[in-house]
C-alpha positions in Angstrom: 11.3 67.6 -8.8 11.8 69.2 -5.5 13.7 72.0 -4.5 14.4 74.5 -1.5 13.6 78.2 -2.3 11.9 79.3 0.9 13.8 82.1 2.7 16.2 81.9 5.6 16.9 78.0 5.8 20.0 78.4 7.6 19.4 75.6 10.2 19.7 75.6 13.8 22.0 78.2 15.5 25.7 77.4 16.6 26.9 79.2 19.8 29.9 81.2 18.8 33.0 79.0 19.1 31.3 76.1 19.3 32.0 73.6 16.2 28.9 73.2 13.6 26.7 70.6 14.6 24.7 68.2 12.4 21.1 68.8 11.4 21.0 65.1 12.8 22.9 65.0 15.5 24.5 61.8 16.8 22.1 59.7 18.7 22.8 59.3 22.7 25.4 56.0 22.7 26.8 56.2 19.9 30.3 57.1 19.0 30.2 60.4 16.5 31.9 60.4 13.5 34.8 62.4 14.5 36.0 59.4 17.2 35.1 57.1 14.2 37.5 58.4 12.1 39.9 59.4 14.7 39.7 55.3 15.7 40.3 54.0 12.4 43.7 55.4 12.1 44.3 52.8 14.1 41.4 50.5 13.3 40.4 50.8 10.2 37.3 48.7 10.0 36.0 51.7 12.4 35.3 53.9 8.9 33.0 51.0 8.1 29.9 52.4 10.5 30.8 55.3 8.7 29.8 53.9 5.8 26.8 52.5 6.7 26.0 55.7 8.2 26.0 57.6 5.6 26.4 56.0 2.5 22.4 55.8 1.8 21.6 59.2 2.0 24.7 60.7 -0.1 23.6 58.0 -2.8 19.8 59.6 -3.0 21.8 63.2 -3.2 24.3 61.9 -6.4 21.6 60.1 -8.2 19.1 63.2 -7.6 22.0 65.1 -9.4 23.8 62.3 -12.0 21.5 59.6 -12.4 20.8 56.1 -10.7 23.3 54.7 -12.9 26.4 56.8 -11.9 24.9 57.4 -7.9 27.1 53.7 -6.9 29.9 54.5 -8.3 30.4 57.9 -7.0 29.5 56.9 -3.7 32.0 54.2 -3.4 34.8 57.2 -4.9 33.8 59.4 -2.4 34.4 56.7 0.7 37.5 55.7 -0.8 38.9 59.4 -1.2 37.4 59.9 2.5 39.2 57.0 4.0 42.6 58.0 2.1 42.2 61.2 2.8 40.9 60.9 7.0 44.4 62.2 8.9 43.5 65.5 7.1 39.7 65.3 9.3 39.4 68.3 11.0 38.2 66.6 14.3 36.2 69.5 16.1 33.7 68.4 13.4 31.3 66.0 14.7 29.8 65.6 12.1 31.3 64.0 8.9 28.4 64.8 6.5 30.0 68.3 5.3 33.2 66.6 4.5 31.9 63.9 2.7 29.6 65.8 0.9 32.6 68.1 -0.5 34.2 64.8 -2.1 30.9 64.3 -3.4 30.5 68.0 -4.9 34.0 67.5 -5.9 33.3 64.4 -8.1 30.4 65.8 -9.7 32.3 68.3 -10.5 33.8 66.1 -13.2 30.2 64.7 -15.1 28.5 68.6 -15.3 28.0 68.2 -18.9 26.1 64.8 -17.6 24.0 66.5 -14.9 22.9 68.9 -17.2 21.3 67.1 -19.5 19.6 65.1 -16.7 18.1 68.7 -16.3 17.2 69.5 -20.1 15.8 65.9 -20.6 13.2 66.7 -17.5 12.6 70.3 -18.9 11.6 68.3 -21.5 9.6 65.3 -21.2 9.0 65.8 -17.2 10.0 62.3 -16.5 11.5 62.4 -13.2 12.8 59.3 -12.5 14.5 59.8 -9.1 12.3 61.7 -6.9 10.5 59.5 -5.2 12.9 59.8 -2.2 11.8 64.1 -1.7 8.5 63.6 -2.8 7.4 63.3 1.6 8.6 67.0 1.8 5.9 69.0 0.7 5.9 71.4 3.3 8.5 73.5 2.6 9.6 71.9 -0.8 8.0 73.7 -4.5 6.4 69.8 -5.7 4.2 69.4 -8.2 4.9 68.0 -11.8 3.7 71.7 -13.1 6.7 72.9 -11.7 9.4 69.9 -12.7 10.2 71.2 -16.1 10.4 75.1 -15.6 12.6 74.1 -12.2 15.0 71.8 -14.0 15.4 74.2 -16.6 16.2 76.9 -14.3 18.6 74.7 -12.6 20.3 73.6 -15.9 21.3 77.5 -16.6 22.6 78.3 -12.5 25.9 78.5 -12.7 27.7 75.4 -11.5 29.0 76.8 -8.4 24.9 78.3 -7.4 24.0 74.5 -8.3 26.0 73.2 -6.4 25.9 75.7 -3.3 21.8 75.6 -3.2 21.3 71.8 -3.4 23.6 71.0 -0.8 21.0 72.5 1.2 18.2 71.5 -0.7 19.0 67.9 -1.1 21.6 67.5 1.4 20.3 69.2 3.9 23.0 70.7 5.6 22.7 74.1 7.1 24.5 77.0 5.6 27.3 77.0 7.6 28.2 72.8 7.0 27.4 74.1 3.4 30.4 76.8 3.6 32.4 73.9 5.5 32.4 71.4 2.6 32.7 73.8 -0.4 35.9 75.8 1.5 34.3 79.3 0.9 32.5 81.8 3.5 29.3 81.8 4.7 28.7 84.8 3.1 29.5 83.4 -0.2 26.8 80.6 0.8 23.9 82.9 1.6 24.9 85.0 -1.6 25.0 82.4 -4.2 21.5 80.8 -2.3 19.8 84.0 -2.6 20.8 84.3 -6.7 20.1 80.9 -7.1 16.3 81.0 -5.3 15.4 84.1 -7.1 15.7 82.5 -10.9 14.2 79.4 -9.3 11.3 81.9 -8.6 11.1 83.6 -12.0 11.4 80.2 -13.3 8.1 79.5 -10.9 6.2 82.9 -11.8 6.8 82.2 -15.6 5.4 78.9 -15.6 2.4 80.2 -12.9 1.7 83.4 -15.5 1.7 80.8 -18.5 -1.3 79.0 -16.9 -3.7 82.0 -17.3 -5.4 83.1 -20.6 -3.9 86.3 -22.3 -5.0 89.3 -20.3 -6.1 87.8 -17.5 -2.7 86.9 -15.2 -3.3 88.3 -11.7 
């Protein structure tokens, strides 16, 4: 299990007044999702790039939170609510990733009680089925299947709104402020619930650190 708790991951600036930009930005040549969906109110195969675009990414970030088996199903919800749902795009977004991950958020919303004993069954045995995929981030991930259990623990008992806030960013990998964008709340609210979040990810971290040692003898 992998999970962002190093300080001040807010992603790359944003001039004032300009709209939030992707962490990926749009290649050079290719249309950005904003004229994709602004196309496919009259073209509607047009949402299919976006699709493609994004459809393999926001799979690895359900099943990291539902399950392998619930990741399809959700995925192909979350497109269909987006297409339904793309006169209400807020078009100075270029990017679409914020929006579709608040669908996402939206729908898992509705299987907590099933995310949460993903969690408890890897506090448990440590089986970690799906993490392959965040397993090439080491450098500024907390890896290591000595810290799996004690993590996914900690993450069962967040609060479901610091759950979902932190791995948006953690697993998402938006920035804060695409973070704020696709939950509706302020920034603020974002940093807050991070901060709360990180710090019982890190007691969760220190317990299992201090555990290690014989009696007496924890630095």
């Amino acid at each position: 299990m992998t999970v962002n708790i190093q300080p001040g991951r807010a992603g790359p600036a944003t001039p004032p007044g300009s709209p939030v930009q992707s962490a990926r930005d749009t290649p050079p040549g290719e249309t950005c999702d904003a004229e994709l969906i602004r196309r496919s109110a009259t073209e509607p195969e047009q949402f299919a790039m976006l699709f493609r675009r994004h459809s393999g990414a926001l799979h690895r970030y359900v099943a990291r939170r539902l399950g392998a088996g619930q990741a399809e199903d959700i995925v192909a919800e979350v497109f269909l609510t987006a297409f339904r749902q793309r006169d209400r795009y807020q078009h100075s977004q270029p990017d679409a990733r914020p929006w579709l991950y608040g669908i996402a958020t939206n729908l898992i919303g509705r299987h907590r009680r099933a995310e949460v004993r993903l969690y408890r069954a890897l506090a448990r045995t440590g089986a970690d089925p799906v993490s392959e995929p965040f397993t090439d981030r080491v450098e500024d991930r907390v890896t290591a299947a000595g810290t799996a259990r004690p993590l996914a623990a900690a993450l069962a008992r967040l609060p479901a709104a610091h759950r979902d806030t932190l791995l948006l960013v953690a697993w998402g990998d938006l920035t804060y402020e695409q973070t704020a964008t696709s939950l509706g709340v302020p920034v603020g609210t974002v940093r807050s619930r991070i901060s709360r979040a990180r710090a019982r990810l890190r007691k969760a971290l220190a317990d299992q650190d201090i555990s290690h040692y014989p009696q007496g003898e924890a630095p």
